[in-house]
Structure formats: C-alpha cells, structure tokens
N, C-alpha and C positions, 0 to 999 in steps of 0.2 A: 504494500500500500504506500508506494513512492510516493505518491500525490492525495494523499489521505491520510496523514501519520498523526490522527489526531480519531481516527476511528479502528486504530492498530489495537489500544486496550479494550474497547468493545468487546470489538471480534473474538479477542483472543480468549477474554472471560466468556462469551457467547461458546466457542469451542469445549473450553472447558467442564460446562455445565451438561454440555453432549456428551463428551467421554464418561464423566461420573455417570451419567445415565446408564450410558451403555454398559460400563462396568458391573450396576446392578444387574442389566440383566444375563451376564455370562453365568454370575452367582446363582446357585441352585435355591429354591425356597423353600425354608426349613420349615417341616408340619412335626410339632412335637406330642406323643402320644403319651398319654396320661392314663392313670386306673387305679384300682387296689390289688390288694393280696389274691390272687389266684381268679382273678375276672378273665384271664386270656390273653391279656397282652400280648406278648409275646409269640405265643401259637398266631395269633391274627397278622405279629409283622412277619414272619416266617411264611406265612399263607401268601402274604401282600407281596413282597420283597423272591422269596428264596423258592415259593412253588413248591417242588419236591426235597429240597434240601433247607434240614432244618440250620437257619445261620446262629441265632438265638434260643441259649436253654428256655424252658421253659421250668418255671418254679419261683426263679429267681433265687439269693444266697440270705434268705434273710433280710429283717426289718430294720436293723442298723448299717447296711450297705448303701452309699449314695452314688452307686453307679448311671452315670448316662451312657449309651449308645448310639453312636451316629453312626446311620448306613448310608454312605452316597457311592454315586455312581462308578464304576470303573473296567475299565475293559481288561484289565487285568485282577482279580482277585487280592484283597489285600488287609490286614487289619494293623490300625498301631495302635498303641495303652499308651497312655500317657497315669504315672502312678502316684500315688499320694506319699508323702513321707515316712520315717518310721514313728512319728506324734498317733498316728491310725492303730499301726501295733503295740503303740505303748496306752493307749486310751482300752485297748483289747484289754494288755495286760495290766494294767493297774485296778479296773474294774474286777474281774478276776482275782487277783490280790483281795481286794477290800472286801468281797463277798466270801472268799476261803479265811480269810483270818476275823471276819466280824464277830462278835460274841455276842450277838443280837439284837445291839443295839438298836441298827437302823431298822428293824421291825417295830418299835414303839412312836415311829416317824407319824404313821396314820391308825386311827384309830376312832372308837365308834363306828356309827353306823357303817363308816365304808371299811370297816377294818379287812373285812374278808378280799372285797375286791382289790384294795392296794396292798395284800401281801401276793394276790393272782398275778396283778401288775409288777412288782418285785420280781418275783419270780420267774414271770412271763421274761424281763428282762433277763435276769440271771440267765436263762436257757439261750435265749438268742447268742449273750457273748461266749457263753461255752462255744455254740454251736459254731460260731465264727471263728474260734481258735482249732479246734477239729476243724474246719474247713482248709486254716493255713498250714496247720501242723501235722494233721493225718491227712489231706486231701478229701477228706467227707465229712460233713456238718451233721452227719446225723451216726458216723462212727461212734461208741463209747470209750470214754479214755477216764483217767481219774485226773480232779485239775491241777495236781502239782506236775503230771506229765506235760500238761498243752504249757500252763505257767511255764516249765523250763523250755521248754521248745521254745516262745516266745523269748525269752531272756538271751537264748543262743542266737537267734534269728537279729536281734537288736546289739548283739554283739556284747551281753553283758557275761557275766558269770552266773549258770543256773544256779539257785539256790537250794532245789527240791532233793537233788541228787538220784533223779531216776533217768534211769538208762533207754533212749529215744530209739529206737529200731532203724535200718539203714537205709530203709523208706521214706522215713519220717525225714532223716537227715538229708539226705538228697533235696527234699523238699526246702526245709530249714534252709540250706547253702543256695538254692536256687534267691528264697525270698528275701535274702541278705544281700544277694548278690545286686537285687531289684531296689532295694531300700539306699544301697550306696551308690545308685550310680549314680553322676552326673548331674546327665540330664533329665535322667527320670522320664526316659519316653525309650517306645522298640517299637518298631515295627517290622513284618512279614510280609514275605510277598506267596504266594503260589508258585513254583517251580512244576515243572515237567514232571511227573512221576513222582510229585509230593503232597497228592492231594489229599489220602488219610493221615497224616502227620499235619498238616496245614489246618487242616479241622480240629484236630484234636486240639493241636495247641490253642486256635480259637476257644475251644468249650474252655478250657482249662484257665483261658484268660476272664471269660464270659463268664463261668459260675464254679470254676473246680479252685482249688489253692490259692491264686493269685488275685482273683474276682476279688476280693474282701481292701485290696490294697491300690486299687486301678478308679483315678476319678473319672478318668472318660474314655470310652473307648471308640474307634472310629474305625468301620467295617467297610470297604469298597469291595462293589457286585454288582457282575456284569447284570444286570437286571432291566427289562424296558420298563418299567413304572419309574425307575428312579432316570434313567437315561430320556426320560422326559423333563426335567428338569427340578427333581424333588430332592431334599435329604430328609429322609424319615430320623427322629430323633425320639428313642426310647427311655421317659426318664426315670427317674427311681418311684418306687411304689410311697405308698403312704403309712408313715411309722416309722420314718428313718430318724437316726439324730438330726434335730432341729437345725444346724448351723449349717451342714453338709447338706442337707435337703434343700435351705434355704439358698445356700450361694451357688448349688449346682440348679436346678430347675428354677431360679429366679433370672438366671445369664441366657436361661436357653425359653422361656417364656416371654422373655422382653426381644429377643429378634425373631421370633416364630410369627407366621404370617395368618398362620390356622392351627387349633387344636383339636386334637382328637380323642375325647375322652371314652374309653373304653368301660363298660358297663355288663354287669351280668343281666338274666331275669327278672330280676329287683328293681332293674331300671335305673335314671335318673331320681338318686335319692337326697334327703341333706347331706349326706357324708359326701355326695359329689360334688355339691354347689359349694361347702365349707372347701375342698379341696381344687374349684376355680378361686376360689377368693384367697387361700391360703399362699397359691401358689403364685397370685399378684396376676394374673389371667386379667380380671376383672376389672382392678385400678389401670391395668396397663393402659386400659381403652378412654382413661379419662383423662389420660395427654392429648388424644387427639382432637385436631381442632376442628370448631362446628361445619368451617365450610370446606374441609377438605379430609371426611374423618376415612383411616381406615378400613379394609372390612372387618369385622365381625365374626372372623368363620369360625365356628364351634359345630364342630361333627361327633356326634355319638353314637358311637358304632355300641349295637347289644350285641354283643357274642351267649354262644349255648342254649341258642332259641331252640336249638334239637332235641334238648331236654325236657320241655313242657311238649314240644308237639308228641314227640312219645309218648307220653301220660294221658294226652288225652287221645291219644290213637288205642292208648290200652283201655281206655275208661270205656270207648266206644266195642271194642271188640266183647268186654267184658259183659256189655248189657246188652247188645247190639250187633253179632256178632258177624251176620251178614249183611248190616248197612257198614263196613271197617271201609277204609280207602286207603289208598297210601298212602305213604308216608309224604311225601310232598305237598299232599291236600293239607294236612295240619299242618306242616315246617308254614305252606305260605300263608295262611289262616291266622297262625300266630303273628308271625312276621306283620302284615298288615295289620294289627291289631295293634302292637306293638308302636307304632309309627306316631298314630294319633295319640299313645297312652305317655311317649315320652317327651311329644311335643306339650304336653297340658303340663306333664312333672316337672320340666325345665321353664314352664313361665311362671307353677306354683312354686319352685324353691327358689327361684332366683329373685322371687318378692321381697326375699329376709334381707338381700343386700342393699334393697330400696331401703327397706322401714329400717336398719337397724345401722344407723349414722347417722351424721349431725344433718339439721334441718337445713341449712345453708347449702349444701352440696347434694341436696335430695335429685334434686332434678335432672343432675349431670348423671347421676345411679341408674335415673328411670330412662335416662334417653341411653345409656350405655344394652341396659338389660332391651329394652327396644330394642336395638340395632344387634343385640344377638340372638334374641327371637328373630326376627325379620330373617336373621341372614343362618341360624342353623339347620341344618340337615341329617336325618336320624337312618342309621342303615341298619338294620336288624341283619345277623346272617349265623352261617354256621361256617368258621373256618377250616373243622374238623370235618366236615363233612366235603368239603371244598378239595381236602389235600388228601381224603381217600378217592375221588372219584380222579386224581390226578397218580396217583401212587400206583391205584389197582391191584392191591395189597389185600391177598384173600384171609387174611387178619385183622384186616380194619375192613368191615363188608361196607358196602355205598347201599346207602338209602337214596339217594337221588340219583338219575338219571344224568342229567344235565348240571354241568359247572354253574350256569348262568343261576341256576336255582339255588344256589347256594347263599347266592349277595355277595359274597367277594368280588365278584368282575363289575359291579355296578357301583360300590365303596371304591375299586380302583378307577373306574372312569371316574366317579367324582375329584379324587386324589390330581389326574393328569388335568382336568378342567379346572380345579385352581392352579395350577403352574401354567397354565394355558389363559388365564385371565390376569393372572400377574404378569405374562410375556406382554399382553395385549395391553395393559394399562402402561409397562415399561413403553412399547414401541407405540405408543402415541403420545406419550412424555417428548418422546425423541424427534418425532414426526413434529411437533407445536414447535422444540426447541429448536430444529433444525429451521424451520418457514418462519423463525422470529429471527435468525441468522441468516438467514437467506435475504428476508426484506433489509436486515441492515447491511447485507453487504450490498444487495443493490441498488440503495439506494447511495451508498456512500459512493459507487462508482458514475451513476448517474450524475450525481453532483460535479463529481470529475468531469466527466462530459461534457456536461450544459459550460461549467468554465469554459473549458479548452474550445467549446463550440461558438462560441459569441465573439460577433464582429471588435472587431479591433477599437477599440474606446480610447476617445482621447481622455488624457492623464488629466485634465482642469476637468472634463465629463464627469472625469470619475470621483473626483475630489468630492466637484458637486453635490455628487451624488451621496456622496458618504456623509457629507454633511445635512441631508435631508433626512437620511435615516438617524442621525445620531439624534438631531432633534426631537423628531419622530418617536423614537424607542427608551428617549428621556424618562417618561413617566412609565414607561413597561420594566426600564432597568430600577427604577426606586421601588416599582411595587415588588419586583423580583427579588431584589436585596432582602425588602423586607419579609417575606414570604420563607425565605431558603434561612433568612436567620431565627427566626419562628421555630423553622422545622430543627435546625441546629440546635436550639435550644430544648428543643425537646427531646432529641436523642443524649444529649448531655448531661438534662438536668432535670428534667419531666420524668421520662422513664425510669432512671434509679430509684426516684423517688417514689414513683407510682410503687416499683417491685418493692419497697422497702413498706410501701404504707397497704398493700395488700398484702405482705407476707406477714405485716402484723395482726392483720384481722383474720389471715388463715391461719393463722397460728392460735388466736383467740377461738378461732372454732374449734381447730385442731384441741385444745386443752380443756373446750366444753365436752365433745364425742368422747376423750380421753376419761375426764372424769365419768361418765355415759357408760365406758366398756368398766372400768375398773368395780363400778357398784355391784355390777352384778355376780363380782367375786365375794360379796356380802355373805350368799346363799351358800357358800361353797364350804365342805370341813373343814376346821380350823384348823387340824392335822394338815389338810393335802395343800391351804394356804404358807403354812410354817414349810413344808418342803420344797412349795416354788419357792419362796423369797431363800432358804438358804440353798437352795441351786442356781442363785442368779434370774430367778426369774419364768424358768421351767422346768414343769415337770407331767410325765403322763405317768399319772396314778389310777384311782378311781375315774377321774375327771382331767382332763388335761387342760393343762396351762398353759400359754406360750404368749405370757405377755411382750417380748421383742419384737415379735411378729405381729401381735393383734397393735400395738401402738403404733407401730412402721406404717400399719397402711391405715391407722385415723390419721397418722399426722401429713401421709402422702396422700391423703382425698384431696382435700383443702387446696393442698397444694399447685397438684397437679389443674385443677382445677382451674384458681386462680392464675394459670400462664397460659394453659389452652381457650379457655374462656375470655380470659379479660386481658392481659398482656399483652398476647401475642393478637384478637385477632385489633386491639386500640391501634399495636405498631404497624401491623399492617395497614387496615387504614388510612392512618395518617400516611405512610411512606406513599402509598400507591395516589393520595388526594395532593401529595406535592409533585409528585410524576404529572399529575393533569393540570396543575398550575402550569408546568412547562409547557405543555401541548395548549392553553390556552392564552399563556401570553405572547406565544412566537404567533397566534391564529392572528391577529391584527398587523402584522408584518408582511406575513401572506397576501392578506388584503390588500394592503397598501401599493404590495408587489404586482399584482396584478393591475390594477390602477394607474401603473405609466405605461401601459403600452408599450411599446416598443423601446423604450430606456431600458430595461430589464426584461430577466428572461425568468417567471416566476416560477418556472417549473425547480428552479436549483434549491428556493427553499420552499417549494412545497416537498423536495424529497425530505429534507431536514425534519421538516412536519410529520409526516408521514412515517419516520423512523422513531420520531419521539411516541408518538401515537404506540408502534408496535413494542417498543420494549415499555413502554407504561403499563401494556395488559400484562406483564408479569411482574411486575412487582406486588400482587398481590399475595405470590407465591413466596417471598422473602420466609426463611425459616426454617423452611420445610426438612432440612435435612439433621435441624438445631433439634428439632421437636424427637424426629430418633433417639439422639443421642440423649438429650434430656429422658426417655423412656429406659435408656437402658443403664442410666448411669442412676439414677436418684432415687430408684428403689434400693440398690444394692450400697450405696456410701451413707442415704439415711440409715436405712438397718444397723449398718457397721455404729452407729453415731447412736442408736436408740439404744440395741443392746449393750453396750458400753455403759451407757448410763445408767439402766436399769438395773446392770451386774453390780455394777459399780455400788449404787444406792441399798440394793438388798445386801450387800456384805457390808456396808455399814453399819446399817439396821442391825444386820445378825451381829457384829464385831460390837456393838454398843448394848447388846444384850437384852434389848428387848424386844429380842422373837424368843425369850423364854418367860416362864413364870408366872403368875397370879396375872387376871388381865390383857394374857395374850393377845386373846382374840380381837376386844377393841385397839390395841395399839397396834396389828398387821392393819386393821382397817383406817384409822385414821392414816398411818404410812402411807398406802394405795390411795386414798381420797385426796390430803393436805399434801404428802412427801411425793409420791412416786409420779403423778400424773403432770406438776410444777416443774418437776427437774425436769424429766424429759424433753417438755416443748422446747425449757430453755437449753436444753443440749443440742435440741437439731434443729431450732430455729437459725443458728450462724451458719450449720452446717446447709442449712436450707437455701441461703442468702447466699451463699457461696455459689452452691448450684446453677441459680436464678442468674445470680448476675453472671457467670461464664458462659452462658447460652445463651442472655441477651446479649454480650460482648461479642460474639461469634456473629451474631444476627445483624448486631447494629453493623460492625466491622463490612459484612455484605453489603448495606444498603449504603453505608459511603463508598462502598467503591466501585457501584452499579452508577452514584450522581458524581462521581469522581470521573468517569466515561464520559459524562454527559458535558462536563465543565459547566460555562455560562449558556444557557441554551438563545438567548436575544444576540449574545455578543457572535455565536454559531450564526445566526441569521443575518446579521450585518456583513459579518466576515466573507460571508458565502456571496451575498449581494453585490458586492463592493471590496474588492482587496487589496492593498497594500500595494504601493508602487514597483517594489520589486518581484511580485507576483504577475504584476501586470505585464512588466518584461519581460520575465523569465517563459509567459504563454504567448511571444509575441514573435517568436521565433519558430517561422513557417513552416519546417522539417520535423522539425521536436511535436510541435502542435499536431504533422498529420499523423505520426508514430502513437500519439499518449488518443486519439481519436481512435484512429483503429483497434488498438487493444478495447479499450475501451468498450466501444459498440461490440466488439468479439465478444462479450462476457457478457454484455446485457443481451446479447442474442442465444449464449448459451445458457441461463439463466431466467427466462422469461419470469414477465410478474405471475407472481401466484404460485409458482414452482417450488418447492422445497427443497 
C-alpha cells in the first residue's frame, strides 16, 4: 500500500482478526461428557468413539480419582498421560496412616441422629483409599491385602523407608518401581504410539493407564483414534464421575467445562434427577452461561443421553408375556415405546429441576438464571438409546445375543448425527464469522485503492486551485473538527475514567448481592448436625458425611453470579454501545463533507470521499462486536482464580475458628452459626472482591486496548476527508508526473477489476 500507508494498520488488524478466526476453526470442538457412578458413560463413548473396540474401561477406578479423558482424532493410534505428583500418593498414604493408627477418635466427629450414616460415610471412604492403594500397589482395587502391606508399598513407591516391614511380592514390586519411576520424572507426561504388530501391548498399556495401576496417579489423559465421528471435527472429553475429592474435581472439570461448546450428561432410567441438575451447577455448567452477553449469547447445548433403556423395555416385555402371552412383540416394540416415552419425561425433569437454580439465588441476578435455564431448555436435546445393545449387533458375538435387528434402532447413530451437527454448526457459525470479516476487509481495501484512483485520476489542478480549495474546506469543517474534538474527548474520557469507575461501583453492588445470596446459602446450614457442621469447618470447609458440605464451591458461584452478570449485562454491553455510537459520530460528521463534495461540481471528484465514507460506515458495523474474545477468556479464567481466592479464605477462617477453640465445648453449636452468619460469609466477599476487581479490570484492559487501536486506524476521520479532497503541494507533484500517474492507474483499476464491489 505504497500510496495508502495510512490504511497499512487497518488492513493488517483486519487480517488478523481472519486468521484468529480461522485458527478457531482448525480447532476441534470439545463436547465434554458428564454422569455418575455406573450410569454408562463410558460403554456409550466406546459405543460412540471405538464401535467394536472397547478404548475406555468401563467401571471406572473409584470415587476419589479425578481423571479426565480426551479422545481426538488421529490417523495414527495414540495415547499420552500426563500424571499428577507424588502429593496424590502421599494424600493415599497419609489417609491410610491416620485410619490404621486412629484409636477412634475421629468416630465421635458425628453423632446423633446421623451417627449411623457418617460412620457408613467414614467408612465408605476408608474402603475407597484402601481400594486405590491395591489398585497402585497390587494392580486390582478390589485385590485383598492387609494395610501395612499397601502403606509400605506406598512409602517405597515415594521413595521413603517402609515402616511396616512386610515383604511386597515381585509383582507388586515391579509395579512399585514402575510408579516411582512415573512420580520422578521430569516432565510428568508419556506418551505411545501404535506400532506394526503392537496392537495387544498398545491396549493393554492403554487399560493399564485408563483404570489398572497407574489410573489413580494420571490427571488427564489424551487418546487419539482413527474414528469418523471424531475426524468430523469433535474431541469427546470424558470427565470424572461425581464423589471425587472436591479440589481435583473442581480444577479438572471446571478447565474442561469453561471451553466445552456442548454437554453431555449421561443419565440412567431415573432420568434427569436433582443429583443431575446439582451436578450442572456444581460443575459451573450453569454460571458459565451467565458471561454470555445478551446480544450475542452462546448456545446452550445440553444433550442427555439415557442409557439402559433395554432394561425396562425387558420388564415390560416380560410383564406382557406373563399375563398376555400371545399378545408378547418384540423386543424392539418396547426398547422404542420406552425410548419415546422417555423423550417427553426428560424434557418436563430438566425444566422441573433446573427451577431450583432460578429460585435458589439472590433476587438481583434472578432473571439472568431464568433466561440462562430458557436458552437450555430451548436448545437441549434428549437421546434415549441402548449402547449395549448397539455394540452387540456390531460385534455379532453369540455371547452377547442382539435383540434388535437394526443398529439404527439402537439411538446410537442418531446421538452421533447429533454429535457431527454440532461441529457442523460450529464450522458454519466459524465460516460466516470469516465470510463478514473477510467482505468488511475487502470493502476496506477497496475502497482505500479506489481513493488511490480517483487521486491519481483527476485533471491536473493548478496549485492556487488547490490552495483555494483547501481553504474552503478548512473553513467549512471548522465547526465539524470542534464538535469532533469534543465528541472523541467525551468518548476518551470515558474509557479512562467512566468505565473503571462504573466496574468498581458495580462490582461493589455485586459484591453486596454476592454477601446477601452468601448469607442466603450459609443459613441453611442452621438445619444441619452440629457434629457434621464441626467436621466441615475443621476440614476447611468440606466434608461429605451424612450430608455434604462444600462451602468453597457453593460461595464460588454466589459470588461468581453477580459477577458475571454485572460484565455481560451491564459492562460490556454500556462499552459497546458507546464504542460503536462514536464509530457513527465518524460516519456522521464526515456525511456533511460528502455533501459539500458533491456540490462543486466539477472542482472535485466526490467519489474519493464518499469511499472514505463508505469505509467508515463498514468497519462501524463491527465495532459492536469489541470483546468478544475478552468474554472467553473472562469465562474461563474467573471461575477457577475466584475458587483459588474463596477457598483460601474459607480454609483459612475455619482453622482459625478451630485454632481459637471455639468449635469445641458448651455452646458449640450457636458459635459455628454465628461464625457462618457474622464471620465466614464477610471474609469471603472481602477476599474475592480485589481478586474480582482484578479480573474485571484485565479484561476490560484487553477490550479497551482493542477499541483504541480499531480508532487509532481511523486517526482524524474530517482531517481523512480534507486530506483526500485537497493534498499537500508535494502530493500534488509527486501525481503530476505523467509515466508514474499511468503505472499507479493501471494497477490500480487491475484490483478494483479483480475485486468487484460486493465481493468478499
């Protein structure tokens, strides 16, 4: 742009904002799949994914593992782990410890009426970390060992000295030396590929990573397969089940919840129940959707898929046989009987549970809950199927008999076309992203060369003509450059002094709501045993006993409602606004120069700035879009750095409390409640209110930083229209030389010929 070095940054930011695009859509789109303990998961991404070959155990390793699994595409076979520390194995063994040497204390922890269920709870745990140390130490969680053996296997495995003095088998050892080998490396990552004639060795060590020995110490694992559902443009992401340790739950499925585009929550026969809507909300599902802003929200996609519908249609195929013996049909009559049935029962249970996330928050942010729950009613979709029945009728395995005839009957292939149709509507929203950006890039470059043109194109003007001239328009645009001034200083002042201010005097009032809702959640821990109270606060805050606690999490997202709210609602869409209504002050005060241009006749050629016009015009229509990429990043960063900031604090405040010694004694019970009412609900806001502010202002910095360097392209838009009109005596020379003049013509019309208007 030899002759246009002044619409060089434009372009170039115009460029840029193509490539980011594009780069999104090379990116696969993560659909991450959710459930509980033995609903199917697994079997259904095996079904989805791997057809005959099971890639994922099914069972899973237990309720304290926070494994995720990422399957994407690859034309080669491959998996890599990336593994947790030895803090995982020593949180195995310490727990272990403290249960082998208690002398019963911590059974006096809960008592009364819940006393039966929080010793089941106790207990319940105790077996789980047995069963995770047999998983590392014997390779089977459900082997029996005594636990001074798994204890010392652990203590060798972390490289200490066993204490127990029992002698580990050369099984177990091999094992041991493997998972020390894993604990010291580096960089705490392996991965595998498939080789020629290594395909049962390539599996195995998969299982092995996936749920045998290793499984327990692996935070994410990532599976490439050659698959066409995924070679559509999918990564299916398998996360951990519900009952894991709260922190490893919370920062593995909060990271992969905040970039996933659709969910998929997998459900038994029971259907969409509260345990399922508590575990959209717990997992930040729900809040996520309340970044998004009103005129440009996300979808919505919430898929729940029922698995084991084959189990009730058998029931009532025997109920029928039983009374009814020659009206019996097959088995396909009831699978789809069910199935339909099914459809309408889980679409009612998902708009009946997801009421509690309307009514049960502060009244200020109601309405942002009910338009979120809207837009995922609107937008979910229910697949009843049978996966097992799916991958007998693919298998043909006189072991597993087929009740259906037809795959199609199953629902698997109709949950997969749904699967390719969201990565097929995500491509389609990318490449019309692309298509807008490109045709707002295209009008600005043709028009910049146009402009070139019209100069290069106009009779030879004498130098007094032009003088003239220029001082008609400076007269002229006198009162368009004061009101411009004032305008651009207006909008200056408002990105510098207006909007900090606004984010600081909203985020006090969302923080006042925030520590109304807070006090809100905490009262209802009134009703709660004062045993299973006294266990959350001296564990920091959590505990699942009779009744589960997890106040880091329930305040994380009262204080992230408000929040989020306040930036997508009112923040962001006020800066937009304004940015995009100063974009039209340019497009309207250059429109009376046009005018004017037109109006001499033949002294000027108005076509030079009505291009000018005409480009302001086209990048005004996007500046309404400023943000958009800020509002991601604000999604996926202010769930997981408030958490960090809440739990902190609440850890913090109940070891206090416990350290100052009154969470024992006469009066317990009202001084945990006054704590939770007066202490714990105050500290909090004021812990993550800075951290909140912090937040806020580095994503509006990100934002603002954009919209001056979109009006930083633009310079003076009157002073553009004079310029264009009337230039500079050495401009006037420089096109007055008759060789040069027909070379920068000819290019010139070559582009705008290759180029047409309207063309992208």
């Amino acid at each position: 742009m030899e002759h246009a070095p002044d619409r060089v940054e434009l372009l170039d930011a115009g460029l840029k904002r193509i490539e980011a695009i594009e780069a999104l859509r090379k990116d696969p789109l993560p659909v991450c799949f959710l459930g509980g303990a033995g609903v199917g998961k697994s079997t259904l991404l095996n079904a989805v994914v791997g057809g005959t070959r099971s890639l994922l155990p099914a069972g899973g390793v237990g309720p304290l593992t926070a494994l995720a699994t990422r399957i994407s595409f690859a034309e080669k076979p491959y998996f890599e782990a990336r593994y947790h520390g030895g803090d995982k194995v020593n949180q195995v063994l310490f727990a272990l410890e403290r249960a082998f040497t208690s002398d019963g204390a911590a059974a006096s922890e809960d008592a009364g009426e819940d006393a039966a269920k929080s010793a089941d709870s106790r207990s319940e745990k105790r077996t789980a970390y047995t069963q995770l140390a047999a998983l590392l130490i014997r390779g089977d969680q459900f082997k029996t060992q005594d636990m001074p053996y798994l204890m010392d296997g652990l203590r060798r495995a972390l490289g200490s000295e066993p204490k127990w003095k029992a002698t580990i088998s050369p099984d177990d050892l091999r094992r041991i030396e493997r998972l020390s080998e894993v604990l010291s490396s580096p960089d705490r990552t392996r991965r595998v590929e498939l080789t020629s004639g290594a395909e049962t060795a390539f599996y195995k060590e998969l299982h092995e990573h996936a749920a045998g020995s290793l499984a327990p110490v692996i935070r994410e694992l990532e599976v490439g397969y050659n698959s066409p559902i995924l070679k559509s443009g999918l990564v299916l992401v398998d996360l951990p089940g519900v009952g894991v340790a709260n922190d490893e739950y919370q920062e593995v499925t909060a990271e992969w919840i905040r970039k996933a585009r659709a969910v998929v929550l997998v459900v038994d026969r029971a259907g969409f129940t509260k345990a399922s809507a508590d575990l959209l909300k717990e997992t930040t599902f729900l809040n996520s959707l309340l970044h998004d802003s009103p005129d440009n929200p996300d979808p919505a996609r919430l898929v729940v898929v029922a698995t084991k519908l084959d189990q009730p249609a058998l029931e009532e195929r025997q109920r029928i046989k039983d009374l009814e013996p020659e009206s019996v049909q097959p088995f396909v009559h009831y699978f789809e009987d069910v199935c339909r049935r099914a459809v309408d029962v889980m679409r009612n249970q998902v708009e009946t549970q997801l009421v509690s996330f309307v009514e049960d928050g502060a009244s200020a942010t109601r309405e942002a809950r009910d338009e979120v729950v809207n837009r995922v009613v609107a937008g979910l979709s229910v697949h009843p199927l049978s996966a097992t029945e799916y991958r007998a009728l693919l298998l043909s395995d006189e072991d597993a008999p087929r009740r259906l005839k037809r795959i199609e009957e199953s629902g698997v292939p109709a949950f997969q076309e749904s699967l390719r149709s969201m990565a097929t509507s995500r491509l389609s929203d990318l490449e019309a992203r692309i298509a807008t950006q490109k045709e707002l890039w295209s009008t600005q470059a043709r028009t910049a060369v146009e402009v070139v043109v019209a100069k290069w194109d106009e009779d030879n003007r004498a130098e007094e003509e032009a003088q003239r001239l220029k001082q008609e328009l400076e007269e002229f645009s006198r009162g368009l450059r004061t009101e411009l001034a004032n305008r651009e200083g207006a909008f200056r002042n408002f990105l510098s002094e207006t909007m900090p201010s606004l984010i600081e005097a909203e985020l006090e009032r969302a923080s006042l709501e925030a520590e109304k809702a807070i006090r809100t959640r905490l009262r209802k821990y009134r009703s709660f045993n004062w045993r299973t109270l006294q266990a959350a606060i001296r564990r920091g805050g959590t505990f699942h006993g009779a009744r589960k606690v997890e106040l880091p999490v329930e305040l994380t997202l009262e204080f992230e409602e408000p929040l989020a709210v306040v930036w997508s609602k009112k923040l962001l869409v006020e800066l937009r606004r304004r940015t995009k209504l100063m974009g039209e002050d340019h497009v309207q005060l250059v429109e009376p120069i046009v005018g004017w241009a037109r109006s001499q006749g033949a002294r000027v050629k108005p076509r030079m700035v009505e291009a000018l016009h005409e480009d302001l015009k086209a990048s005004t229509a996007d500046l309404g879009q400023v943000g958009r990429e800020a509002i991601d990043e604000l999604k996926e960063t202010v769930k997981l750095e408030l958490y960090k900031q809440v739990e902190k604090a609440v850890r913090s405040h109940c070891q206090a409390f416990v350290k100052s010694g009154e969470a024992e004694g006469a009066g317990v019970l009202s001084r945990m409640i006054e704590f939770l009412d007066d202490n714990l609900g105050p500290s909090v806001v004021d812990a993550a209110r800075p951290k909140a502010k912090e937040v806020l202002l580095r994503n509006y910095e990100k934002v603002r930083d954009d919209i001056r360097s979109v009006f930083r392209q633009r310079s003076n838009p009157i002073q553009m229209a004079v310029s264009t009109l009337v230039d500079s005596h050495e401009e006037h020379v420089r096109r007055s030389d008759a060789q040069r003049r027909k070379t920068v013509l000819a290019r010139g019309r070559t582009l705008l010929a290759a180029c047409p208007r309207g063309a992208a």
